[in-house]
C-alpha positions in Angstrom: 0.0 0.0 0.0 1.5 3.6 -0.8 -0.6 5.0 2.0 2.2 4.0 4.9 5.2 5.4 2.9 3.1 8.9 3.2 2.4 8.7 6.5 6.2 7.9 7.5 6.5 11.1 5.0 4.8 13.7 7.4 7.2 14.3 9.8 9.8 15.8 7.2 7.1 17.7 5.9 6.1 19.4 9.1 9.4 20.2 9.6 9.6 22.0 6.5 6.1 23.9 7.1 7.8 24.7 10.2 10.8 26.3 9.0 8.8 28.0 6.0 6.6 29.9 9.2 9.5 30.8 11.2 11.6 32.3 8.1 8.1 34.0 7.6 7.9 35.4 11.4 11.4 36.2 11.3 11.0 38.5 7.9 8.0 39.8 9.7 9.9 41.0 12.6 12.7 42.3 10.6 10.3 44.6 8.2 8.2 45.4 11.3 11.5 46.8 12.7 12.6 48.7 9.7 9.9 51.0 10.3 9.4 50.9 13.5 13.1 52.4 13.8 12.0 54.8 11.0 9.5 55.8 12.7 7.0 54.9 10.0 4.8 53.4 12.5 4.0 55.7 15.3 1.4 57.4 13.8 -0.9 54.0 13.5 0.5 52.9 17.2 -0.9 56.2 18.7 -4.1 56.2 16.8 -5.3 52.4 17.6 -3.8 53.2 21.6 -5.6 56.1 21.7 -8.9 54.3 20.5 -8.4 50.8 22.9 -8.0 53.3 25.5 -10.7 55.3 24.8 -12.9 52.3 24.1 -11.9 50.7 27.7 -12.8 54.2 29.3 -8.6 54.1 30.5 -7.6 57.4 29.0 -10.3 59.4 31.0 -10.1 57.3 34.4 -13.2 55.7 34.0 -12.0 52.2 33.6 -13.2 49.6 35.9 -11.0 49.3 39.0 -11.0 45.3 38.6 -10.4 45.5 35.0 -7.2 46.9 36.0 -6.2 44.9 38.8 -7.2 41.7 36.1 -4.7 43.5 33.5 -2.0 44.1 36.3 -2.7 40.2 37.2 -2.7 38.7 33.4 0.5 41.1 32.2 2.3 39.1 35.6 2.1 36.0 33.6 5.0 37.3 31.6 6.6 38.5 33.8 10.3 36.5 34.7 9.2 35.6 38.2 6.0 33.6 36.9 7.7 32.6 33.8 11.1 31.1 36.0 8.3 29.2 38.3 6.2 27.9 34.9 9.8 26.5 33.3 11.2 24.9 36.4 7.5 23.4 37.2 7.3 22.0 33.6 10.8 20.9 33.6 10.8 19.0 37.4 7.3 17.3 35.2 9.3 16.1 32.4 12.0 15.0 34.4 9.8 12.9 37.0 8.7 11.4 33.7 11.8 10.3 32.5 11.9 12.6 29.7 15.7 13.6 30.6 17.1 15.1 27.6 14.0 16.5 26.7 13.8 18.6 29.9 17.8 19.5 29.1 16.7 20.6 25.5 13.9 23.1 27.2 16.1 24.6 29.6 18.5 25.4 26.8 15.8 26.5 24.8 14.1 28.7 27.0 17.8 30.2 28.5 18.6 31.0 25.1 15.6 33.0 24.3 16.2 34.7 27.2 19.2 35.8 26.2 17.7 36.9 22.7 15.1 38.8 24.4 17.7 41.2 26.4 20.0 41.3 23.3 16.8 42.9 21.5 15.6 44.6 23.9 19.1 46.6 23.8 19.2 47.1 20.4 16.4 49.0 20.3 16.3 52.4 22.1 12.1 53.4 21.4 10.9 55.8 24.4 7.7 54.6 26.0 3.8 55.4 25.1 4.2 59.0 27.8 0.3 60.3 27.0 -1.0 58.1 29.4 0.1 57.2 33.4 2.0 53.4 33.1 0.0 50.7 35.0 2.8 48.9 35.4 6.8 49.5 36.5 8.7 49.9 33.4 12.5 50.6 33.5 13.5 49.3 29.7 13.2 50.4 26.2 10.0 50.4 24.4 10.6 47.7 21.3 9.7 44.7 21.3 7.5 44.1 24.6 9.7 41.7 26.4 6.5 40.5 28.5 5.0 39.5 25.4 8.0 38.0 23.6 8.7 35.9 27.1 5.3 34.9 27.1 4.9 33.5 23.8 8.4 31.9 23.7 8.0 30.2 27.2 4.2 29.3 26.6 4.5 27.9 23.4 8.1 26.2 24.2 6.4 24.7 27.1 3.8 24.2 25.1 5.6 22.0 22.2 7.9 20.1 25.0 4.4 18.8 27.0 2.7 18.1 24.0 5.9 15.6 22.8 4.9 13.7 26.6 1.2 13.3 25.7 -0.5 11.0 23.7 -4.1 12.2 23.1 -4.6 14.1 20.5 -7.1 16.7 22.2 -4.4 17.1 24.9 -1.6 18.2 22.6 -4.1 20.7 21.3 -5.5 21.9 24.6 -2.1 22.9 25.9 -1.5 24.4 22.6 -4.3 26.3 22.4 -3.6 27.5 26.7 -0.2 28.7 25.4 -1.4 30.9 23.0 -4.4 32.3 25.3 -1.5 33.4 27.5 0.7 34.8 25.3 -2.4 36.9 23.7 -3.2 38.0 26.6 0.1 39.3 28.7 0.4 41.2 25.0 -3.2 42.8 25.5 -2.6 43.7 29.1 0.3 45.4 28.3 -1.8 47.8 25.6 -4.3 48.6 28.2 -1.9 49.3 30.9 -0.2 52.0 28.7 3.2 50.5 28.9 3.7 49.5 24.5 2.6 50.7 21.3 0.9 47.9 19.8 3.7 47.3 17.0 5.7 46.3 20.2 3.6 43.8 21.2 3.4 42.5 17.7 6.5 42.7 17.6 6.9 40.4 20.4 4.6 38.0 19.7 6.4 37.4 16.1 9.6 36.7 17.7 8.9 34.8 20.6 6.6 32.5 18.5 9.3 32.1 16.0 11.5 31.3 18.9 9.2 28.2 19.3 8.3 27.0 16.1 12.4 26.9 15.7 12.3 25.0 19.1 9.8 23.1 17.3 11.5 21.9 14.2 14.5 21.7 16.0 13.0 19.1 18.7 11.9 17.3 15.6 14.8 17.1 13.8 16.7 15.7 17.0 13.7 13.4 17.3 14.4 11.5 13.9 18.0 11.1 15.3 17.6 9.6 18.4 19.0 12.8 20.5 16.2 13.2 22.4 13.0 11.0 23.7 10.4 10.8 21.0 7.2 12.2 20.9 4.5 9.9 22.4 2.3 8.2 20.2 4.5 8.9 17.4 5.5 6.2 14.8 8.8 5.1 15.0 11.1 7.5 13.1 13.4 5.2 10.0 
């Protein structure tokens, strides 16, 4: 039958679907920061602030006092307290369950895009939204949000490393779809707080999720070779 040859095919091509969407997020990212640093953008980051703040009733005070405790709440989730608790959590998870090399691979992983995250955040010297009173304490450059580029790296890393260790199907896509809740949502928070311009945040997301779709492929790749523990339920790789 020709229909097992194509199933044993699938893995290289989601590997190459995967590298064709992080080449895409990283050209993304790259254009986005072109004219971001040209300023080509700031005119469309005030407008749409100015009308999420306006819609939310934050620009004139008249926000809800538990909307912004729930925004100071959600943009904590990417925060490197929460996110260093979330990793080592995950990580004591994947080791308890014999998935050694795996739990090595996310540390690395996760310790590198850290690393990325501060090297970009220095790059870039963008001042801060300064129409509107921060929510939150900022002490860094504007571009990209590091809260959401954290977020959606750690999230989605996490993300890709427990959905390797489960079997059901409606599992792997439960914690997929959690991780990308989360990392929509620190990004959102950090709008409505007044801390980014919204090209930050997008910003953000684009490389942080690139960050782990190359996690991805890469975990994949080392899959196929024996380097690390394979994915449950996976057919053995030839």
């Amino acid at each position: 039958m020709r229909l097992k040859p194509a199933i044993d095919r699938l893995p290289q091509s989601w590997l190459l679907v995967g590298l064709i969407l992080v080449s895409a997020l990283a050209w993304g990212f790259i254009e986005l920061a072109d004219e971001v640093a040209e300023g080509a953008t700031h005119r469309y980051d005030a407008y749409l602030m100015r009308a999420l703040l306006d819609i939310t009733g934050v620009a004139a005070g008249t926000s809800s006092p538990l909307m912004g405790e729930i925004m100071r709440d959600t943009t904590a989730l990417g925060g490197i307290a929460v996110l260093g608790f979330v990793v080592i959590a995950v990580s004591g998870f994947l080791w308890l369950a014999g998935k050694r090399r795996s739990t090595v691979f996310l540390l690395i992983s996760v310790a590198t895009g850290l690393a990325m995250s501060q090297w970009f955040k220095g790059l870039f010297d963008r001042p801060r939204p300064d129409f509107i009173t921060h929510g939150s304490y900022v002490h860094t450059a504007s571009f990209p949000s590091g809260h959401s580029l954290m977020a959606a790296l750690v999230y989605m890393t996490l993300a890709v490393m427990l959905a390797r260790s489960l079997k059901q199907r409606a599992a792997k896509v439960y914690v997929t779809a959690l991780a990308i809740l989360l990392a929509l949502s620190v990004g959102f928070s950090r709008i409505w707080l007044g801390v980014h311009w919204p090209t930050d945040v997008l910003a953000g997301w684009m490389l942080g999720t690139g960050w782990a779709l190359a996690c991805a492929v890469l975990a994949g790749w080392l899959d196929r070779r024996g380097v690390i523990e394979p994915e449950e339920g996976a057919p053995p790789a030839r």
